[in-house]
N, C-alpha and C positions, 0 to 999 in steps of 0.2 A: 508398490513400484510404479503403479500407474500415474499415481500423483506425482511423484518425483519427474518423470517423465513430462508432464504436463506444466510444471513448473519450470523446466527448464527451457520451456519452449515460451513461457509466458516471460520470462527473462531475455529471448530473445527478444519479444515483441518492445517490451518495454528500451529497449534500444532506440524504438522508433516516437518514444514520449518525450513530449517538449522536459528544456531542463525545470521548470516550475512543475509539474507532472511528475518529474524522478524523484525532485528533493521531497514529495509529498510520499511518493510509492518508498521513499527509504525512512522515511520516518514510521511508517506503518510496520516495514520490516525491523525496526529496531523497538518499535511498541507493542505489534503484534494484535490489541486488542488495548481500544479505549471509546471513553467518552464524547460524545459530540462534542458539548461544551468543552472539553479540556483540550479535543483535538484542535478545535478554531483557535482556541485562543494560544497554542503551543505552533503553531503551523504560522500563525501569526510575529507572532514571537521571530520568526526564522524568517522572519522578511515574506513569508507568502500574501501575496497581494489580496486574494480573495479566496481564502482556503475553501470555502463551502463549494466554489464552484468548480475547482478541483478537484476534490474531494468525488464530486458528483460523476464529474468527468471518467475518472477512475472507478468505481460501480459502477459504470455504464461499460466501461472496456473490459470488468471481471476482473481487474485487481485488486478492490478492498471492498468488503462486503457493507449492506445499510443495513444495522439489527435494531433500527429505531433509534435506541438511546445510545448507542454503540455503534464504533465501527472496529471490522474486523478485515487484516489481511483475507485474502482471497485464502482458499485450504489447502490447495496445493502447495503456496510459499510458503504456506506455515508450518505443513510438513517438511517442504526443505529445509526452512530454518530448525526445527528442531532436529534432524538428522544431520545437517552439515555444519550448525553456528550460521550467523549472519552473514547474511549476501548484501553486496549494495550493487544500484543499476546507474 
């Protein structure tokens, strides 16, 4: 429950993310977990200008994790998404 609660507040936050920020923090919530490579070049793909540096941006504020070769939502929204279905910001 705790995670839920802390997702829902990270959702507030994310209200205050530029629109290039959101479009990246929704494509994470619709991915959930992928590849560096695939993520640049899919982020790319959707008009993001400089996905790495967004990307980074985002890890740095706690909403999607660096597992190296991987990136991953943050744990919180991925427990809300798997309890609720997909949220967009």
């Amino acid at each position: 429950m705790e995670d839920l609660a802390e997702a829902y507040r990270m959702l507030e936050d994310a209200k205050r993310l530029s629109p290039e920020e959101r479009e990246v923090l929704n494509y994470f919530i619709e991915s959930l977990s992928v590849g560096v490579v695939r993520a640049v070049k899919e982020l790319k793909a959707r008009g993001v200008q400089n996905p790495e540096e967004v990307i980074a941006r985002l890890v740095e504020k706690g909403f999607v994790e660096d597992k190296g070769d991987c990136y991953n939502l943050a744990a919180p929204l991925r427990e809300l998404v798997h309890r609720k279905g997909r949220v967009r910001v």
